[in-house]
N, C-alpha and C positions, 0 to 999 in steps of 0.2 A: 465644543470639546470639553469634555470634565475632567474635574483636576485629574482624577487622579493619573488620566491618559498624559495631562498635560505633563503633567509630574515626571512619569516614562520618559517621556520624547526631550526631554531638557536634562535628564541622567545621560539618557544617550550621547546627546550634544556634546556634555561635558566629560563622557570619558572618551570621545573620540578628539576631543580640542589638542591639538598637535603639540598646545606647549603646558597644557594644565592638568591635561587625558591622565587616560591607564596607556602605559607603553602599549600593551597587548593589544588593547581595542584599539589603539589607533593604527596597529601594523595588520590587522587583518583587512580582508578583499571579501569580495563577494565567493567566490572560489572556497577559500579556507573557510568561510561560515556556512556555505550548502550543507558537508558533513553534520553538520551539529546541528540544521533545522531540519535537517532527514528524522536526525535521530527522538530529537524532542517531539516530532509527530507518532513516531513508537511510541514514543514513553506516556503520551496524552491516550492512544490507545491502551495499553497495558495497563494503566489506571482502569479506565474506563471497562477492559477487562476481569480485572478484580474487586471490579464494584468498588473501589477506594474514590470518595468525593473529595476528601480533602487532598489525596494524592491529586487528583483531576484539577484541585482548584489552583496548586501549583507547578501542576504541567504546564497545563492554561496557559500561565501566564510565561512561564520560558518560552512558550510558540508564540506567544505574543512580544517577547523580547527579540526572536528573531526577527519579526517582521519590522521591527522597529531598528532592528542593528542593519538590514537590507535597504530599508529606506532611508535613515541618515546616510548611508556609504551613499546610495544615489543622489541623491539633495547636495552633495558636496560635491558630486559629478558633474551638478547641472543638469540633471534626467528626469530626476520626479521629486516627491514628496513626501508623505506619512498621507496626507489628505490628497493628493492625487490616489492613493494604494485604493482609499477608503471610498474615496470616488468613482474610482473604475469598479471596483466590486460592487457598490450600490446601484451603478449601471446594466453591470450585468443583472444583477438580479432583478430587478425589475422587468429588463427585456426577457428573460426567461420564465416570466412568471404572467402572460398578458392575460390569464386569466382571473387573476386575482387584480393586478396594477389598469388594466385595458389595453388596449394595442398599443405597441410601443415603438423601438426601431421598423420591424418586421411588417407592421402596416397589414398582417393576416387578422379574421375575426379571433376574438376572446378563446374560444375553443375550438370550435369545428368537429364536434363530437370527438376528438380522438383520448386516448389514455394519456395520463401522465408521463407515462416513460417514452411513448414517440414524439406526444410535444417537445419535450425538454431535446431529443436527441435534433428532431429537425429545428429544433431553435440555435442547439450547438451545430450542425452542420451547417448550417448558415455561416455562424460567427465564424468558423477555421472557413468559409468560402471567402469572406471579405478580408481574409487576411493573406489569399492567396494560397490555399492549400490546392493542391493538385493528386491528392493521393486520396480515398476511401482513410489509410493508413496514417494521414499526416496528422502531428498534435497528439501523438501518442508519447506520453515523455518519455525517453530514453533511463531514466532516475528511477523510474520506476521496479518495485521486485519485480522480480523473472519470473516467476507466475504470474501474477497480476499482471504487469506487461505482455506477455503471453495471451491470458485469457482476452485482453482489451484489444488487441490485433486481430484474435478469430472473431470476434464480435462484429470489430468492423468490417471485417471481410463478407461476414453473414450477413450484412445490413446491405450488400450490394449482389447478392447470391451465389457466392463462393463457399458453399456448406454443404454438409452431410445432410440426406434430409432423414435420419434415423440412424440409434445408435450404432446399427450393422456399420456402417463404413467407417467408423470410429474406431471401432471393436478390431476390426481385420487390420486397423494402419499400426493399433496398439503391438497386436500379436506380431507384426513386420519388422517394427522397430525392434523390438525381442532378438526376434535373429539376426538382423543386424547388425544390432550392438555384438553380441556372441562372437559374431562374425569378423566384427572387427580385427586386424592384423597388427596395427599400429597404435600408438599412442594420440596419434592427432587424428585418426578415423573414430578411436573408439571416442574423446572429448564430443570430433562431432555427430557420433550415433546417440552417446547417450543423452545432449542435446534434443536430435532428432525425436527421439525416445519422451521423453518429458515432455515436448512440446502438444506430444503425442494423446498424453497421458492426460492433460491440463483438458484438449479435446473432447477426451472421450468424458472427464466430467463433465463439461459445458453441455454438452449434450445429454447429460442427466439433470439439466438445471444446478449445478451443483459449484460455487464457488472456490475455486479450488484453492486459490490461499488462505478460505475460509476453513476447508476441509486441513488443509498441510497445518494450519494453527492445531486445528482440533487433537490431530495425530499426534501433534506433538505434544501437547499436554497431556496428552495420553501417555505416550510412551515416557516419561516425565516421572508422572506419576507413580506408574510402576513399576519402574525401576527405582525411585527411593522407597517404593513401599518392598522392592527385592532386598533393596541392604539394610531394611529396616529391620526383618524379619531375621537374615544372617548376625544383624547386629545383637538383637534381642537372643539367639542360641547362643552368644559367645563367638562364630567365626568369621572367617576375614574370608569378606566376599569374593573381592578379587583373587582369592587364596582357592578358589570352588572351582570346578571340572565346570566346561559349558553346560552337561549333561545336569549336575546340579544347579545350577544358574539358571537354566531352562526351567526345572524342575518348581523354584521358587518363583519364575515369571508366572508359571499356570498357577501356583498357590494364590498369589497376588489375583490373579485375574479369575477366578474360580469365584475368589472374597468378593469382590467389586458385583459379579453375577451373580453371586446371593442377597444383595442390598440392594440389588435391583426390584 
């Protein structure tokens, strides 16, 4: 172990020590810290989004302080360790890589001509089978966004031949939800149409190869964008945006997006 890991894991020790700690650290649970290792996995993306390395180099290490504040709570439990954590992932990866490491758990040859992405997925269906998975569906974390969770359930469904086999029936379930949602009468129909409706939605990319939380990011930066490039423009004539007719607001979205398609 190197210092400077060791360094971490004795910080930790000492703000969770019940009589010499930080109050704080020593009154949180595994529970109360999820939130916050949700978020630092953002934040290490979002870096990694705006291209900032030094941001990245100190995300980094927050995602690494949770993982260290996770395994001190359990070490005190009695459950694991920091080197059990490190142990069990260096296991995994090994068994999931037999083509590089040789045959590992799995006891199949090196490759078996197959691609990267079936090896890896029958080497994870294995793993959720020895742990007792009983579902196509099981080992999907619940934590997860609702896209991405989403997109990860039709996958596995596809992988056992519960799918579209083209984007027509995609297309037609899209158009469904539509009027159904419309249709809706109530408040807890319309929650679970519009549900229905995005689940929908998330499909009908999948079946353009198209990641949709990948796509929902993109949109959003887009729409982001211009919209501060709309009150940039109102700001620069002197008027108050929000002070503007939709009609005008509109008016400055197409300005904004006209610019952007001529620098294209």
């Amino acid at each position: 172990m190197t210092a400077s890991l060791s360094r971490l894991l004795n910080i930790m020790a000492r703000l969770r020590d019940p009589e010499r700690g930080c109050e704080w650290d020593v009154a949180q649970t595994f529970a109360t810290i999820a939130p916050y290792t949700v978020e630092e996995a953002y934040e290490v993306a979002d870096a990694i989004e705006r291209d900032d390395m030094a941001g990245l180099r100190e995300e980094l290490g927050d995602l690494l302080l949770q993982v260290v504040f996770h395994s001190r709570m359990a070490q005190e439990a009695g459950l694991f360790a920091f080197d059990d954590v490190a142990d069990a992932i260096s296991d995994k990866m090994e068994a999931r890589h037999p083509h590089v490491f040789g045959p590992h758990v799995f006891g199949d040859a090196v490759d078996e001509g197959q691609s990267r992405e079936v090896r890896w997925e029958k080497l994870k269906e294995q793993e959720r089978a020895d742990k007792g998975a009983s579902s196509a569906l099981d080992g999907v974390a619940m934590a997860l966004p609702a896209l991405m969770r989403a997109e990860k359930l039709q996958k596995r469904a596809a992988r056992v031949g519960f799918d579209w086999p083209d984007v027509a029936g995609p297309e037609a379930k899209v158009a469904e939800e539509v009027i159904e949602l419309a249709e809706a009468t109530t408040d807890e129909e319309r929650v679970a149409e519009a549900g229905d409706f995005l689940f929908a939605a998330v499909n009908l990319v999948r079946a353009y190869g198209i990641s949709a939380e990948e796509a929902l990011r993109g949109a959003n930066a887009k729409f982001e964008r211009r919209f501060k490039g709309m009150e940039a423009i109102a700001g620069a004539r002197g008027v108050d945006f929000a002070a503007l007719s939709l009609d005008e607001q509109e008016g400055l979205w197409q300005e904004v997006k006209k610019g952007e398609n001529a620098r294209v």
